[in-house]
N, C-alpha and C positions, 0 to 999 in steps of 0.2 A: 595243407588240407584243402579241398577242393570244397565248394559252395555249397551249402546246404539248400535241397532242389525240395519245392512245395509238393505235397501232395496232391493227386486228383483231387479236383469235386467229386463228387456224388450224386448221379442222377438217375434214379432207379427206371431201366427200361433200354437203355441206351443197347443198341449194336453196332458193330465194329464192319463197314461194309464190305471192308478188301484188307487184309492180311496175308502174310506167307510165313503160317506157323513154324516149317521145315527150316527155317532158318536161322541157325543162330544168333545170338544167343538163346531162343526161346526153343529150338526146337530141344537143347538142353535138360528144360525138362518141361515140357506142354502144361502139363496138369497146374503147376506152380502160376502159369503163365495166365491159364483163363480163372485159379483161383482170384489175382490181383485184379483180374478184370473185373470178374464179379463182384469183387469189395467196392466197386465204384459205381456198380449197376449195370456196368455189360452183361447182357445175358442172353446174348450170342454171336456166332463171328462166321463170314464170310473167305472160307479159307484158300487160295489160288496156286491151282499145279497148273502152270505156263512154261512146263517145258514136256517134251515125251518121258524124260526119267521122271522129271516132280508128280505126273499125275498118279501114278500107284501109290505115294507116298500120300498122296491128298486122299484115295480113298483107304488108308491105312486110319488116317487122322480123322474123317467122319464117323469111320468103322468102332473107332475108340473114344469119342468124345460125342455125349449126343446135343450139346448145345454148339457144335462145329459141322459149317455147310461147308460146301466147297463150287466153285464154279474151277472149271478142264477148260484149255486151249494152249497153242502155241503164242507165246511175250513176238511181236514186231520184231525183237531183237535174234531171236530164231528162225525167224519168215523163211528163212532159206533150208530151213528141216520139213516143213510142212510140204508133204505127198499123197499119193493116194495110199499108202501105209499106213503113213500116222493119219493120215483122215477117218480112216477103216475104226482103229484103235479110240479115236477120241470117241467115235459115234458109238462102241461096244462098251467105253466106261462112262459115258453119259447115261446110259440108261440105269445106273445107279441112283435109287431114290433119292440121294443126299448131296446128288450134284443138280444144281438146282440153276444155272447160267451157263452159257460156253462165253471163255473168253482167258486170261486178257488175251485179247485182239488186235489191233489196231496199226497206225503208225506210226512210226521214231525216228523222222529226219535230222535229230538234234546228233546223235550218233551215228545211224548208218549201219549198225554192226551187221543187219542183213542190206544188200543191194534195195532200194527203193519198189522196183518191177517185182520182184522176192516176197518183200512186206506187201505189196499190194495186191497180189494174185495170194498169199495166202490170207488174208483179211476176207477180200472177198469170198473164201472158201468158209470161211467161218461163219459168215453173214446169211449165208445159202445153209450149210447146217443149222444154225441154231432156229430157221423159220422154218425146215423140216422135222425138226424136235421139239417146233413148240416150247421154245427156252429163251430166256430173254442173252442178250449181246454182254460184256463187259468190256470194255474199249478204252485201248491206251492211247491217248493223242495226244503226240508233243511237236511241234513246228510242222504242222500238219493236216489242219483242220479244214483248209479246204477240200484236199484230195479225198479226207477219211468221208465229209460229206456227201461228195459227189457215189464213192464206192457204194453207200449205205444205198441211195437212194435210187443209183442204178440196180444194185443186187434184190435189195430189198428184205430187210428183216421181216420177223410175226408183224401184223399190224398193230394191234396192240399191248401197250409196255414192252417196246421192243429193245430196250435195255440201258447199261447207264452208261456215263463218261462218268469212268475212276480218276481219282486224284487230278481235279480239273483244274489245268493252266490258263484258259483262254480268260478272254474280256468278255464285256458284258456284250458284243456284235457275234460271239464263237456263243456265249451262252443260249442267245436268244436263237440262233442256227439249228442247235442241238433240240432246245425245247421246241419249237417248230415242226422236229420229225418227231415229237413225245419222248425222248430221250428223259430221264433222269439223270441231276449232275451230282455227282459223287467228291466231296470236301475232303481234303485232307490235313496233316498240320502243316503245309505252304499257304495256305489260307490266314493262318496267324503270324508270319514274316514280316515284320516292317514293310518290306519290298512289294508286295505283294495286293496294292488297292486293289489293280483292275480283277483282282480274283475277288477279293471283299463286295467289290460293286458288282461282280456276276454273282455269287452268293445272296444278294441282297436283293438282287431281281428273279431268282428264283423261285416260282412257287411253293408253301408248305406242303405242297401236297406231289413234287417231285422233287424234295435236297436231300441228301443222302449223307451221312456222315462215316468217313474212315479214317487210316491209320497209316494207311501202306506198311507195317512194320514188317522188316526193322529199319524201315527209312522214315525220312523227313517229319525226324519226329518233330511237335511244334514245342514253340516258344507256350514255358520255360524252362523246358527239355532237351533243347537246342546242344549239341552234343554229345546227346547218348543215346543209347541203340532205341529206337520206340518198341512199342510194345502195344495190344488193345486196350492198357486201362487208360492211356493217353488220351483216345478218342474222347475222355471227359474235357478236356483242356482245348481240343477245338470247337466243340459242342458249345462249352462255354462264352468262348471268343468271338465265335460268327451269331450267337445270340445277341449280344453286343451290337455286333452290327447289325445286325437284322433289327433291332429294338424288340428283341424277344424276349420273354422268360425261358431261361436255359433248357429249365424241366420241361417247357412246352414243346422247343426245339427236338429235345432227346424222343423225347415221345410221337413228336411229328415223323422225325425223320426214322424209327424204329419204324412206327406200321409204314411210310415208304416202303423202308427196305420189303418187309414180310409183304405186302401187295405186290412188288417189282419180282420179286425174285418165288413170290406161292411159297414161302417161307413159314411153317407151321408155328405157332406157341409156343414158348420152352413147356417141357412137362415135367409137373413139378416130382423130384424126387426119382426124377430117371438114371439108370446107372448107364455102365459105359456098354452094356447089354442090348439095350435101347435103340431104335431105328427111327424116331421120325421121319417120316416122310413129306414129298411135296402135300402141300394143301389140297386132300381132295375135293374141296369147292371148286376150284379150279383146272381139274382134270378134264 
């Protein structure tokens, strides 16, 4: 018999910044999936169609769940799909109330699966739509950070809240780079890895008033999950851990980094007692 694994904590308020509901195990059966979340106090989730097939499937999943967003874009690791087609396409389902960021975006020098020139000319095309749409950026950056800097700051996102860095790897020299252009940095559970200070000491230099907390599920789920497929109720277990380091109260953490998210992203309220009927929309404070 295998280990008996702890339960989430419990922090009521928490949101999940980047998830890919669509994936199994979860996409199995969704509803199951944000119940478990909300027994821990997620109560809501940032959902990501990063490929041209995934995003119908992303607005299928807003369309049926009203405490689920979604940010549209081409994953780095597709850069080499991204044309004036699918560019046409991303800008016609962004106008979707419930897509609320373009992205992920970015680039993936650890892999390669698109050519480098590939990922970098479709980044850049991203960078130029979402500060056409008035949308904040979602950005994958792994062994890369200089390049993705320079892209940013030639093309040019919205000016402000011009988006976050998901599941951030860099040190505390990438983090202060990113906060510089107003970036938001976005946790995940590699943040709780043994291996993993120089993410702790970026985490611990970030402002409360731009850390983000995720999941990426169904990957890297954290320690003491280590193993098995993640999920959004996880996001309690790094919420908890990078409080820790931060010398935070968790609940404070959760709650910091929820209105994050909902500021960054014009993320409305849950509303209470809404069915799968339901549409929230971006925050019209914000419009």
């Amino acid at each position: 018999m295998g280990r008996k694994r702890p339960a989430p904590p419990r922090f009521p308020g928490l949101i999940d910044a980047h998830c890919h509901l669509d994936y199994p195990p979860m996409a199995d059966d969704v509803a199951a999936t944000l119940a478990a979340a909300a027994a821990v106090g997620v109560e809501q989730v940032l959902h990501i169609g990063c490929t041209r097939e995934s995003q119908p499937r992303a607005l299928a999943l807003i369309d049926a769940h009203p405490q689920v967003f979604a940010a549209i874009g081409i994953h780095p690791h597709e850069g080499k799909t991204t044309d004036d087609t699918a560019l046409a396409e991303l800008r016609e389902r962004a106008a979707h109330p419930k897509v609320l960021a373009i992205g992920e975006t970015g680039l993936d020098y650890h892999y390669n699966l698109s050519d480098p020139p590939q990922q970098r000319e479709s980044m850049a095309a991203h960078v130029a739509l979402a500060r056409q749409l008035d949308l904040p950026l979602v950005l994958h950056i792994r062994d890369a950070h200089e390049q993705a800097l320079a892209i940013v700051q030639e093309v040019g996102p919205r000016e402000r809240d011009p988006g976050m860095v998901h599941c951030f790897t860099g040190g505390p020299k990438e983090a202060e780079a990113w906060l510089a252009l107003g970036f938001h940095l976005s946790f995940s559970g590699i943040a709780t890895f043994p291996s993993a200070q120089d993410i702790r000491e970026a985490a611990c230099l970030t402002p409360d008033d731009r850390i983000l907390l995720e999941t990426d599920a169904p990957y890297l789920a954290p320690v003491p999950m280590r193993g098995t497929k993640n999920q959004p109720a996880f996001v309690a277990f790094t919420c908890a851990q990078l409080a820790q380091a931060r010398q935070q109260d968790p609940l404070t953490l959760a709650t910091k980094a929820a209105a994050n998210t909902r500021a960054l992203l014009r993320m409305p309220l849950p509303e209470a007692g809404a069915g799968p009927g339901s549409l929230p929309t971006r925050d019209p404070a914000h419009t």
